[in-house]
N, C-alpha and C positions, 0 to 999 in steps of 0.2 A: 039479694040476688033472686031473680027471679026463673026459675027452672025444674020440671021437669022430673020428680023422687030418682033415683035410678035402682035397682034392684039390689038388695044387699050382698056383697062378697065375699065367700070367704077369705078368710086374713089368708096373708101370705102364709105360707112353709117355712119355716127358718131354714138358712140356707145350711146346707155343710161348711165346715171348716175352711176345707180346701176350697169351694165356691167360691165363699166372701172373699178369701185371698186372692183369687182370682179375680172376680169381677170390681176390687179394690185397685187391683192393680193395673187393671185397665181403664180404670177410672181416672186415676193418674196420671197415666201416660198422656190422656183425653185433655186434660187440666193442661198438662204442661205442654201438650203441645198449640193452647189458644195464647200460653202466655209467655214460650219461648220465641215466638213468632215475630216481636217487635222486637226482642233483646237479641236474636239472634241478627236483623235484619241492621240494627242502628250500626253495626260496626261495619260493615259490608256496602252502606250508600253511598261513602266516597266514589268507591268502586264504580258503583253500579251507574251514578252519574259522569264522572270519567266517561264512562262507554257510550253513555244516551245522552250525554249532555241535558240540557232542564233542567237548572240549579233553583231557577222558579220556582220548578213543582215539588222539587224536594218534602215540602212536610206535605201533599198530599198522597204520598206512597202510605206514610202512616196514618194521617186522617182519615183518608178512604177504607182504611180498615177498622179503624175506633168506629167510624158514624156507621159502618155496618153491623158493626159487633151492636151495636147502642140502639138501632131499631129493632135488629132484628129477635135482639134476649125478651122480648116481652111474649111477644108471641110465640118464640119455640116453648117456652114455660105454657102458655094457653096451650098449645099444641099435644104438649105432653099430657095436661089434664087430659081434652079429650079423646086422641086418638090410642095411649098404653105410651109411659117411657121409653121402655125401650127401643122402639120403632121410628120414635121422636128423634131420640139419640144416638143411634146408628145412622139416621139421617142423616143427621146435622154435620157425623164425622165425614160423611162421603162426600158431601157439599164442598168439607173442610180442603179435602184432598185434592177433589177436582181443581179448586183455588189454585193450591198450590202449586199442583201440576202443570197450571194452564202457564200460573207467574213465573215459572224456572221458564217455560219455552218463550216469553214475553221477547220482541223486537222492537221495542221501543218506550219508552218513559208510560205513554196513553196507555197504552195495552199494560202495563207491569200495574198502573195506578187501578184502571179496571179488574183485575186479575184481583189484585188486594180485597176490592173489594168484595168479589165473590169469597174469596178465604174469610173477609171478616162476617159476612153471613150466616156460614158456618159455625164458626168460630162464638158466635152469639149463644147458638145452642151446645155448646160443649160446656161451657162454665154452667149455665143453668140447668144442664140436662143431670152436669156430676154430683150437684149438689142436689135435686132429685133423687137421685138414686141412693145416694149416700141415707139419706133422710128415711128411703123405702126401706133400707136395707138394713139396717144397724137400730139396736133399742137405743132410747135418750140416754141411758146409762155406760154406755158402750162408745158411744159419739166421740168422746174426749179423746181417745187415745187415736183415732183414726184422726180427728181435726190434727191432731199435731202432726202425722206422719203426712197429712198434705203438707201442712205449716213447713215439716223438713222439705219437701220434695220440692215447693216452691222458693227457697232458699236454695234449694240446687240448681234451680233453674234462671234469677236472677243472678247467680255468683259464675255459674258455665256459661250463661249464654253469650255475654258480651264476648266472652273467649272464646265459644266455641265458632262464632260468627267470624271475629278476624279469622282465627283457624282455618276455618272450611272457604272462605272467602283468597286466603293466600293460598292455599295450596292446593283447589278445589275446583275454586271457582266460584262468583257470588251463585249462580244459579244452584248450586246444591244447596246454599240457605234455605231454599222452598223445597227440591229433594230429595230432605234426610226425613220430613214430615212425611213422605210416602210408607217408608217402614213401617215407624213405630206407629203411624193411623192402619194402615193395615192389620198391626197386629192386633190393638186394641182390639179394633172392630171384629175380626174373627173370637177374641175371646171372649169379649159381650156376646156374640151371637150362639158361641156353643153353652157358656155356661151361666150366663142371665137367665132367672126362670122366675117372671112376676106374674100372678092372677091376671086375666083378662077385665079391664077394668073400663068404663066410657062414661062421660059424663055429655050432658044433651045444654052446657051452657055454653054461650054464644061469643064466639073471639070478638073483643072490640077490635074492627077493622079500622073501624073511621076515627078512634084514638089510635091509631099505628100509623095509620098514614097520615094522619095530621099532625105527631110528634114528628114522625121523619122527615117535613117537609119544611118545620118550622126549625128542626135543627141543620138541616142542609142549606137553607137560606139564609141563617146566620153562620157557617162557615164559611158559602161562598161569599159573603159581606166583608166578614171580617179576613179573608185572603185576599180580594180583590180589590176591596177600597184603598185609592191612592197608590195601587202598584197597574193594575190591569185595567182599571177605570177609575177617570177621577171621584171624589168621593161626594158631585154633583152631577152625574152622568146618569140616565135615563136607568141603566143597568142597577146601578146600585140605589136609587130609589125604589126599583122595583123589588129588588132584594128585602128593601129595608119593610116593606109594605107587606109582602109576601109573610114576610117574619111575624108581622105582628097580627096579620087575619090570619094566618094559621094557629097562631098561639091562642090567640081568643078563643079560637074557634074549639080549639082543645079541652081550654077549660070547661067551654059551655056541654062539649059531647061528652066529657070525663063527670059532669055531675050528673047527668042523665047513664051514662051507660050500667047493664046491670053487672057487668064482670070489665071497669076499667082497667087501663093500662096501668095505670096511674088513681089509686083512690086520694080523692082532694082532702079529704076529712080527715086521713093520717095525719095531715102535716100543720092540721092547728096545735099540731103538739110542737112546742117550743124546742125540746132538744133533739129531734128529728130534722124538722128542719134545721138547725145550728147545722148537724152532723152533715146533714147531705152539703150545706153551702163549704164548709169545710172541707170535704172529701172532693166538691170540684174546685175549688179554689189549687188545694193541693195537686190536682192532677194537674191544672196547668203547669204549676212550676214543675213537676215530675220529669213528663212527657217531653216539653220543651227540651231538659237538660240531659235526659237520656239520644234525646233526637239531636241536639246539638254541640255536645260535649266530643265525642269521637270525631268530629269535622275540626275542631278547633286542634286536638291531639294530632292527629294525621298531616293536617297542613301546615300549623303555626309551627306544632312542637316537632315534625320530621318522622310523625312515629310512623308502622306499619298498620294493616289492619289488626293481624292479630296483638300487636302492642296495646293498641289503641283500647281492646276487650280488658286485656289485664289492667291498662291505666283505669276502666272504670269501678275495679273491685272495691277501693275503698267508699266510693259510693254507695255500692248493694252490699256489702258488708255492714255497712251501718244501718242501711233498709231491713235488712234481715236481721239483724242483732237486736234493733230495737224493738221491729214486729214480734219477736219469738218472746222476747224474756216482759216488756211492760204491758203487754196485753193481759199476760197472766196476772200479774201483782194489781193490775185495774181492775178487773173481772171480779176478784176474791174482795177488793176495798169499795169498788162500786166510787172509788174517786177518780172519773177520768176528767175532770175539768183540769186538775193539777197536771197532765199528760200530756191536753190538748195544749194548750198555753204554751209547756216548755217545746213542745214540735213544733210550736209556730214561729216563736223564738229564734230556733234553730233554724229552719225554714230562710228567716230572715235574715241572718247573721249569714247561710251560708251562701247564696243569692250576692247578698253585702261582698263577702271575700269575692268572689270570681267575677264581682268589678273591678279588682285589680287587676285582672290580666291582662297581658301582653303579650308581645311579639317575644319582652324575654323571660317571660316565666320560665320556670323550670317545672319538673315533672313530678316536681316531691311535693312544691307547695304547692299545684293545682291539687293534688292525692288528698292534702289536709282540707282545700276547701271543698272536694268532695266527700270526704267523711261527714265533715259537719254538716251539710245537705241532706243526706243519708238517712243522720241518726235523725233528723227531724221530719224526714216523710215517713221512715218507720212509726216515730211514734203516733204520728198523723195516720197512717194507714190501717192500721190493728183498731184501735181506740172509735175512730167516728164509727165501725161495724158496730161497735161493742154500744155504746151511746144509745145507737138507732134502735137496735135489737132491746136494751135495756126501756124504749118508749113506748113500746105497743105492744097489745095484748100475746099470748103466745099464738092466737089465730094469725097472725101479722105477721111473724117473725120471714116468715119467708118475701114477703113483700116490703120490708123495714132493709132487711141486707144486701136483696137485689137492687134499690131503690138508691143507697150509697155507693155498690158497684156504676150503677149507672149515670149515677153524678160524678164519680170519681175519673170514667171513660167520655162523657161527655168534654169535663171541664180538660181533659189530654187533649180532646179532638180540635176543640175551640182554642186553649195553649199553643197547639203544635201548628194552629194556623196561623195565630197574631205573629208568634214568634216567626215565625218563617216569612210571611209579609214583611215586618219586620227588618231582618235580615235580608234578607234579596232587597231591598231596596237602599240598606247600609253601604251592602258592599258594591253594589252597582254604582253607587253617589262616589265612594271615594275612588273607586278603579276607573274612574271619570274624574277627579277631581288628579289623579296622580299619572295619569296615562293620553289623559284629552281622546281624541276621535280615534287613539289606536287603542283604545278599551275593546272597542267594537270587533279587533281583528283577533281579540282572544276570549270571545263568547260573551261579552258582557259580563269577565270576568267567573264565567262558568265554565269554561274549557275541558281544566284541569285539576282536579280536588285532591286526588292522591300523590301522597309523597314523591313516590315513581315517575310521576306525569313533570310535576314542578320541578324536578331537579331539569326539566330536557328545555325548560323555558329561560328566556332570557334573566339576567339577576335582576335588570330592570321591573322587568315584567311579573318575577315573581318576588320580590320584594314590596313592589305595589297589592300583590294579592294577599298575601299575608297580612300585611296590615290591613286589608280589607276587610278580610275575615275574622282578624281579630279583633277591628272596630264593628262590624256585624254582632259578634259573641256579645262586648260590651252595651249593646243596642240592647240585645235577649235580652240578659239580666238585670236589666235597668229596668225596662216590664217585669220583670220577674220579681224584683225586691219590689215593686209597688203592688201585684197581686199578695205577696208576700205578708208584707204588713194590713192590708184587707183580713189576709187568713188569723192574723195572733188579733187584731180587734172582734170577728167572729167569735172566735174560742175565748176570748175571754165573758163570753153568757152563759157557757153551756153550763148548768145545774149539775150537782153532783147526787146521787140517787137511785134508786131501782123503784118500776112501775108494780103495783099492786098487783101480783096475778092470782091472788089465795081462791079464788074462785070464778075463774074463767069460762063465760057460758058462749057457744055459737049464737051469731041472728036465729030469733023463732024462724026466718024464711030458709033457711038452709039446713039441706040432711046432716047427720052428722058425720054419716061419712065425708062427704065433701068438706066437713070442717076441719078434721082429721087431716084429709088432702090438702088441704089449704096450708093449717099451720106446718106441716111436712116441707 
């Protein structure tokens, strides 16, 4: 890298006691509230389409929010280098809020999807900015015990959210979903700004723009590709050519500016490392199937099985209970054996096996045995989700470690964005085929089979009319998951390369081009 010495700084102050606890704990709230965001919203979309109709757009409420969150974390992290953390991070919360604020007053599907996207903006810079600060704040000694009280905190937030979402959604209103974020980002943000106190710090290197915008452009143009091909345009239609072209001169074009830039988005050179890359393809592979079933699962529950919205949260616990159970306890037992190859393999497994079960559903499932096939789902993205961090983190130098973890967050959010679109293409084109195949020309006089999504709505439709939808939707579900067990098995052939091992780090030097404070900053 090429830049600029900057003046040398005094080290931080250790903070007080009470401080860290503080600005720990707003640190938190910051976390949970980028990641209760989609968990809170999955159980509440019935709802929300019910009112707006747009069963179309459906996965772009949460797309729009991944492909924000997925541009815009590279450069709040640049951002933070040089304009001071915290200024970075208080930012990014206020962005967060406006989002949400703007998507509670949302009138229509267009506007709620846009709104999303400004939340996921934000939302970009709160995960990068927590883990920042975290890194500023705490010795490498000390680290462990605060990783895990996220580790719980994020376990409270996959296990409430689904619940709290029906919750607030039944007896509330969906609009409080976006809301109850006003509080707790308010608070946060007042308790970062009284009791954060970091050195005044700047650095004079130069944001790659033109890798920012040319990732964001190549990944928006394979979203809209892969949403629109064969539902919105045929998949030989001038649009979707142009898509497909677009995709692929931006993506050159990426790598060619990513090997020239002096502070890339993306360094190309990390990933001649074998288990790096493994980890990243595995971390988006697993997001698709994630996202999908997190996105898909409460629609099927609400409609097929009659449940409520807040039903629908409790029916996903045995899902995130296995995500959590797995993430907390084989992370550790990897970490200390340095054997994650054995981990990645059996979450893929699992992955696949439990994809395989929720191709048997039906109109008549019952509630216990979707519960089993999302357990087993569960326990195998858990182990998938802990593990590829762990891999990545274990392949590059410790100056890397921060661009090794964020690198898999953003494969893991990417491969949701791109999931949550096939699936949804997908699906809308499922159940539009059979509520046409079961309804003829009076499909059309109940939305194209998008009418009515919640329980409430169906009961007031003809038995005709919603017997046809039902099975729509649960031949739609069986659609997903039929993509999803073939990503699926993708994912356990990956994982079975990945090396089992730790990188050499007995003596870790910075490039001669760079100060060492910045090296310091870098690995942080």
């Amino acid at each position: 890298m090429s830049q600029e010495p900057v003046p040398a700084q005094a080290p931080a102050t250790p903070p007080t006691s009470r401080s860290t606890r503080v600005v720990i704990g707003a640190v938190v709230i910051a976390m949970l509230l980028a990641s209760l965001d989609n968990l809170i919203l999955g159980s509440a979309m019935p709802t929300i389409v019910s009112e707006f109709g747009g069963l179309e757009h459906l996965s772009w409420v949460a797309s729009a929010y991944m492909l924000a969150t997925a541009a815009a974390t590279p450069l709040w992290g640049k951002f933070g280098d040089m304009y001071g953390r915290k200024g970075t991070f208080l930012s990014s919360i206020a962005l967060f809020l406006a989002g949400s604020a703007a998507a509670g007053l949302s009138q229509s599907m267009v506007q709620l999807i846009a709104f999303r996207a400004v939340q996921g903006l934000g939302a970009g810079g709160l995960m990068v900015g927590a883990l920042s600060l975290m890194a500023a704040l705490i010795p490498p000694a000390e680290r462990g015990k605060y990783q895990a009280l996220i580790s719980g905190a994020m376990g409270v937030a996959m296990v409430g959210g689904p619940v709290a979402g029906g919750f607030i959604t039944d007896h509330l209103g969906w609009r409080w979903c976006f809301y109850v974020n006003l509080p707790l980002g308010v608070l946060a943000f007042g308790m970062l700004a009284s009791w954060l106190h970091l050195p005044k710090q700047r650095s004079r290197a130069r944001v790659d723009y033109a890798g920012a915008v040319l990732l964001t452009t190549a990944i928006s143009a394979l979203v809209l590709l892969s949403t629109w091909a064969g539902t919105e345009y045929a998949w030989t239609s001038p649009v979707i050519a142009t898509l497909a072209v677009v995709f692929l001169a931006a993506s050159a074009a990426f790598l060619a500016v990513e090997r020239r830039a002096a502070e890339p988005v993306l360094p190309p050179h990390l990933f001649r490392d074998r288990n790096l890359s493994l980890a990243n393809a595995v971390a988006f592979l697993m997001g698709c199937v994630m996202v999908g079933a997190m996105t898909f699962l409460p629609l099927f529950q609400q409609t097929v099985q009659g449940a409520s919205a807040t039903n629908s949260g409790l029916l996903m616990l045995p899902m995130v209970l296995g995500i959590v159970g797995a993430n907390l306890t084989t992370g550790q037992i990897a970490t200390r054996t340095a054997k994650y190859r054995v981990f990645l393999v059996a979450g893929s497994a699992l992955l696949v096996a439990g994809v395989a079960l929720m191709l048997r559903m039906d109109v008549g499932t019952g509630r216990t045995e979707t519960g089993c096939y999302m357990a087993v789902l569960g326990l195998g993205v858990g182990l998938l989700m802990q593990n590829t961090i762990q891999v990545a983190m274990e392949s590059v130098e410790l100056k890397d470690l921060g661009v090794a973890s964020s690198s898999v967050t953003l494969s893991r959010t990417l491969g949701g964005t791109l999931g949550v679109a096939v699936a949804g293409a997908v699906f809308s084109h499922q159940v539009h085929r059979v509520m046409a195949d079961r309804l003829g020309p009076a499909a059309d006089r109940v939305g194209g089979g998008s009418a009515r999504l919640d329980a409430a709505g169906l009961k007031k439709l003809p038995q005709t009319v919603r017997s046809a939808y039902e099975h729509a939707v649960a031949g739609g579900i069986h659609q997903v998951f039929l993509y999803s067990s073939a990503v699926g098995l993708v994912t356990l052939a990956v994982s079975w390369f990945v090396r089992n091992g730790r990188r050499d780090r007995s003596a870790p030097e910075p490039p001669a081009d760079r100060p060492a404070s910045d090296h310091a900053s870098s690995a942080a």
